[in-house]
MITORTI-887007 format. One record per residue: x, z negated, y of N, C-alpha, C in turn; residue number from 1. Coordinates in pm, 1 decimal, always signed. Atoms other than C-alpha are relative to their C-alpha. Layout:
REC	n_xx	n_zz	n_yy	ca_xx	ca_zz	ca_yy	c_xx	c_zz	c_yy	num
REC	X	Z	Y	X	Z	Y	X	Z	Y	NUM
...
end
This chain:
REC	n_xx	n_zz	n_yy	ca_xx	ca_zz	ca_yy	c_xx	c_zz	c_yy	num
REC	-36.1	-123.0	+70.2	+20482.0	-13116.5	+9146.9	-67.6	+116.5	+72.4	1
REC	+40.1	-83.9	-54.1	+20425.3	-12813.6	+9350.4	-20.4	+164.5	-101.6	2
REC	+30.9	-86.1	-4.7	+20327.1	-12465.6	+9270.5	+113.8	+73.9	-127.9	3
REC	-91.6	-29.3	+101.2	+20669.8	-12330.1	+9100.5	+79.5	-98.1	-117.0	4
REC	-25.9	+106.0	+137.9	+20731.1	-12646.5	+8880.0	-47.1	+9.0	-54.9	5
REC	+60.7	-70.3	+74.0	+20459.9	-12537.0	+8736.6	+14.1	+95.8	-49.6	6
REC	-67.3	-116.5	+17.6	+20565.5	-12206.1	+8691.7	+98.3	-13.7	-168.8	7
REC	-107.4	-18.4	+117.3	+20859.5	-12287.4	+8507.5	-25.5	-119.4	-103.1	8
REC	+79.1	+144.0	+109.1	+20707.1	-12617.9	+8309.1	-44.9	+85.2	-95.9	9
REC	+55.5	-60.0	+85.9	+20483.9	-12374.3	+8169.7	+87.7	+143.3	-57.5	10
REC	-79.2	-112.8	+63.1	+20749.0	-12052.1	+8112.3	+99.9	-75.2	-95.3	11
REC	-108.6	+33.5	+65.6	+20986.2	-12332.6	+7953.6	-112.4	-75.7	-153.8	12
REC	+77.5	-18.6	+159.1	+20662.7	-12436.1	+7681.6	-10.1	+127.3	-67.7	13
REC	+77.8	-126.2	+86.5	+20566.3	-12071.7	+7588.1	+148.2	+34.0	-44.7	14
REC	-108.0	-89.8	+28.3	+20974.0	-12001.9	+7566.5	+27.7	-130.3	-159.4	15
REC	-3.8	+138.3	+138.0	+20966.4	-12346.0	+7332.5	-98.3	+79.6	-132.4	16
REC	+102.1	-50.8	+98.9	+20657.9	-12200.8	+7139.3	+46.3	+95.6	-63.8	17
REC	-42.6	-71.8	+83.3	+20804.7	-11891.6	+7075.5	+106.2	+3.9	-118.6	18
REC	-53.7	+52.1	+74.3	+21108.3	-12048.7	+6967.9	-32.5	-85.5	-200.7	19
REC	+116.9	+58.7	+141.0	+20889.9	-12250.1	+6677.7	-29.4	+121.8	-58.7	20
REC	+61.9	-106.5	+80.0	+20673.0	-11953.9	+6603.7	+106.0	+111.9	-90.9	21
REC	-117.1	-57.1	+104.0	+21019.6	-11782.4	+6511.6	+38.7	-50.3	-86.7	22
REC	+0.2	+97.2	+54.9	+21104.5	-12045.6	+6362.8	-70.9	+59.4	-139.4	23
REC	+150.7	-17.5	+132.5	+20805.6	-12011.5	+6124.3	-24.3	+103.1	-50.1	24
REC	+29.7	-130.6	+31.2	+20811.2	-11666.8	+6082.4	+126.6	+20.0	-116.7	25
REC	-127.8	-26.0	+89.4	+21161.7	-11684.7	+5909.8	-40.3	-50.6	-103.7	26
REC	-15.3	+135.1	+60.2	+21098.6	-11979.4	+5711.1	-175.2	+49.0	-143.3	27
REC	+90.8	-5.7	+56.8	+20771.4	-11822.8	+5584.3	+18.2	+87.3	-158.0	28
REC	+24.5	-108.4	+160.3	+20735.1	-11688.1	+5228.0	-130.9	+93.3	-41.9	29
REC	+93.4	-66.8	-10.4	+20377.4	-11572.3	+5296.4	+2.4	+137.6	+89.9	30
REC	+9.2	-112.2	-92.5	+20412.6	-11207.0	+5459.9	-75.8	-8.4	+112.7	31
REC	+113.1	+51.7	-64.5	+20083.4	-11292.0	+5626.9	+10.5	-84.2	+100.1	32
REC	+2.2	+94.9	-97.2	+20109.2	-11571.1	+5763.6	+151.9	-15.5	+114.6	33
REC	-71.8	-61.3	-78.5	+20468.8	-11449.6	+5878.5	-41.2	+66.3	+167.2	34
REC	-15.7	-91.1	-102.3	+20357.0	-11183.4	+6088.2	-133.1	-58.5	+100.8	35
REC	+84.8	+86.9	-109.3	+20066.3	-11434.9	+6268.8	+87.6	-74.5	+59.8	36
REC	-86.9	+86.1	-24.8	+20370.0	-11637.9	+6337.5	+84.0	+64.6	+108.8	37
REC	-60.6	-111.3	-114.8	+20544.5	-11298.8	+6526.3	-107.0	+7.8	+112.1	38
REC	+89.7	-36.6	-97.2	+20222.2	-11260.8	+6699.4	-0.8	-84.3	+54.7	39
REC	-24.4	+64.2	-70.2	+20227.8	-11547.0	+6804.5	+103.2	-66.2	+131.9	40
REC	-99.4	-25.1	-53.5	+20559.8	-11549.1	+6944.5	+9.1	+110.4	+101.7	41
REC	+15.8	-136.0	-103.4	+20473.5	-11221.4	+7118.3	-67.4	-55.1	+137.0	42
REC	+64.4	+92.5	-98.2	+20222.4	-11412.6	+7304.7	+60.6	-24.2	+123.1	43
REC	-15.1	+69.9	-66.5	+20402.9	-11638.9	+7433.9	+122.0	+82.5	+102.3	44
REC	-71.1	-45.2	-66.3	+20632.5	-11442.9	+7552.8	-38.8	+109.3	+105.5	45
REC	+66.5	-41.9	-134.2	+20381.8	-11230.1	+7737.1	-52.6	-39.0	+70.1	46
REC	+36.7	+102.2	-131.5	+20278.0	-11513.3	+7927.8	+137.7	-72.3	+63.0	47
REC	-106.8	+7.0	-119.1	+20633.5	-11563.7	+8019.9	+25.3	+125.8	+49.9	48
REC	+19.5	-137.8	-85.3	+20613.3	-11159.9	+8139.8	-135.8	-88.9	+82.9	49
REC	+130.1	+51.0	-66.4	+20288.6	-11297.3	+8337.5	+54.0	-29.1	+90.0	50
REC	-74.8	+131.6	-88.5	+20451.0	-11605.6	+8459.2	+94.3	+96.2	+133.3	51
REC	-123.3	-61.3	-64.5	+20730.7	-11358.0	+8603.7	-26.7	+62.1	+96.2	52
REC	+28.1	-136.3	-88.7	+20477.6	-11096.5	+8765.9	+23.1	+77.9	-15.4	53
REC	-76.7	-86.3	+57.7	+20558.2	-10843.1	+8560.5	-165.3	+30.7	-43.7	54
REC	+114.2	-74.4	+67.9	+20138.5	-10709.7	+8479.0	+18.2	+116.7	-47.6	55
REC	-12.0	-132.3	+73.0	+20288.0	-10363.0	+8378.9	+19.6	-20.3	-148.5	56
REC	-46.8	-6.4	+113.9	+20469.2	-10480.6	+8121.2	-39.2	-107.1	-75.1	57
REC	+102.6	+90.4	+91.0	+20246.0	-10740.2	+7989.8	-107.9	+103.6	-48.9	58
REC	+91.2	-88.8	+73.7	+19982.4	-10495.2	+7930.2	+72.9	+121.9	-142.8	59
REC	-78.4	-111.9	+87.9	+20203.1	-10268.4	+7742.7	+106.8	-49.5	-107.8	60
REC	-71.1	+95.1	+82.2	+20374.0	-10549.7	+7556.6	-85.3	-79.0	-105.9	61
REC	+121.5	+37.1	+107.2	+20024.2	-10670.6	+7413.2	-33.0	+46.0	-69.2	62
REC	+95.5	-115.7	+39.4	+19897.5	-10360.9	+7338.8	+88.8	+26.3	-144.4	63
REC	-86.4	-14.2	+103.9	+20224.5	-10291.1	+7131.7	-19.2	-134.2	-141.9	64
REC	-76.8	+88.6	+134.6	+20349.9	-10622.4	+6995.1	-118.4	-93.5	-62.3	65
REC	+64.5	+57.9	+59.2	+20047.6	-10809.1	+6939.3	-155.4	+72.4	-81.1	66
REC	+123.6	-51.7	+46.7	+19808.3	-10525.3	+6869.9	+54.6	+133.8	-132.4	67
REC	+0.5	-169.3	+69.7	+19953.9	-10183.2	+6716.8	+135.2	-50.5	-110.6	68
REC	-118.8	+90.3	+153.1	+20300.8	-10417.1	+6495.7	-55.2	-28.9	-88.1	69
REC	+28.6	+78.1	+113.8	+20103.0	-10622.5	+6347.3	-97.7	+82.3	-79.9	70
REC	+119.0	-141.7	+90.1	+19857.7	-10337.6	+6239.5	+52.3	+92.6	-110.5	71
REC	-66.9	-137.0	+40.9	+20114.1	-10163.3	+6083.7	+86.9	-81.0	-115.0	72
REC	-21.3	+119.0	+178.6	+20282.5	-10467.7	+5893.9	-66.8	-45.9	-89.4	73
REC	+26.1	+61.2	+123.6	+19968.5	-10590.8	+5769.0	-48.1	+98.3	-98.5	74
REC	+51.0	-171.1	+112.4	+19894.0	-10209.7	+5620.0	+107.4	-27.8	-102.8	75
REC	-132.8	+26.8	+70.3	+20255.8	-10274.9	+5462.7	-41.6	-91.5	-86.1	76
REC	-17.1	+101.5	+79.3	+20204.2	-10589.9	+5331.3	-126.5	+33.2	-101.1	77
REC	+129.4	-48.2	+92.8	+19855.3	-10469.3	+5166.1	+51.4	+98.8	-121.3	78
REC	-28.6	-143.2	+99.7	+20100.7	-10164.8	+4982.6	+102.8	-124.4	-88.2	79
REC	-143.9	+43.9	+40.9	+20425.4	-10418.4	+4893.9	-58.5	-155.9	-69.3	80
REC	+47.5	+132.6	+65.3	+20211.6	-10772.1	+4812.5	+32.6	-79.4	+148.3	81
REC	+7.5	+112.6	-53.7	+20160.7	-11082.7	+5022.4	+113.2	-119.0	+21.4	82
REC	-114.6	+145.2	+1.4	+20427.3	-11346.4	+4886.4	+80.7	+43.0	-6.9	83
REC	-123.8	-8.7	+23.3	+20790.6	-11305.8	+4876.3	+7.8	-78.3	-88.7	84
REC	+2.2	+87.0	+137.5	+20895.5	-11380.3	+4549.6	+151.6	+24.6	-41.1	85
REC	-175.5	-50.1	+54.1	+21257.1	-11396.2	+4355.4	-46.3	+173.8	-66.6	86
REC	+28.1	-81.2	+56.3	+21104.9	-11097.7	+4154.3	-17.0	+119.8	+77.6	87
REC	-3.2	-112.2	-81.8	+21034.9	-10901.7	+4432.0	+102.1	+40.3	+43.1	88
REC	-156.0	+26.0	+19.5	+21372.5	-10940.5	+4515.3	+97.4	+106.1	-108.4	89
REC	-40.2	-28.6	+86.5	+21492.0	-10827.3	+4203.0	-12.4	+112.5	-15.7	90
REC	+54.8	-90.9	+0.8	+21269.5	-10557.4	+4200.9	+56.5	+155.4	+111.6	91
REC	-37.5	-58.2	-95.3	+21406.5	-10435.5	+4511.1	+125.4	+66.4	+35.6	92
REC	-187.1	-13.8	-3.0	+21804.5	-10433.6	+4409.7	+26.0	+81.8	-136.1	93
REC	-12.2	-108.2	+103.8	+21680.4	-10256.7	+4106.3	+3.9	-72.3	-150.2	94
REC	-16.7	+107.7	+140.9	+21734.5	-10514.0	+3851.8	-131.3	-19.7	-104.3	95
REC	+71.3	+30.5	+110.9	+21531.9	-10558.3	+3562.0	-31.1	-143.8	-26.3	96
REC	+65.8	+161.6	-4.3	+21290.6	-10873.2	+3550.9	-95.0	+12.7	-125.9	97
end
């Protein structure tokens, strides 16, 4: 295994990982633990920017998606609540619970 099998071995786990971590982010009912699930996904996907040779836009892809998003969803989630609930739901379409 030379040099670029590596390469892409490892750009085709982090593109797997992110896959999952989306995955998990949908699937989640915890806001919280949602948006660790995006970050995570961000990740990986700036180590496939890495992988690519792309250092501009890894730095400026961290800074954003794994530092200044999630800063700003979990302010959100601190104003709106934590769990997704039917009620919140309800709450949201106007309906009376």
């Amino acid at each position: 295994m030379d040099y670029v099998d590596l390469i892409f071995a490892m750009m085709g786990l982090s593109a797997l990982l992110s896959v999952v971590a989306t995955a998990l982010a949908i699937r989640s009912k915890d806001l919280l633990n949602a948006v660790i699930f995006s970050s995570v996904q961000s990740v990986a996907y700036a180590l496939i920017y890495f992988l690519l040779l792309a250092p501009d836009i890894v730095l400026v892809y961290v800074a954003v998606s794994v530092g200044i998003y999630p800063l700003i969803l979990i302010l959100l989630i601190k104003k709106v609540g934590r769990y997704e609930t039917k009620q919140n739901w309800e709450q949201l379409k106007g309906g009376d619970v």
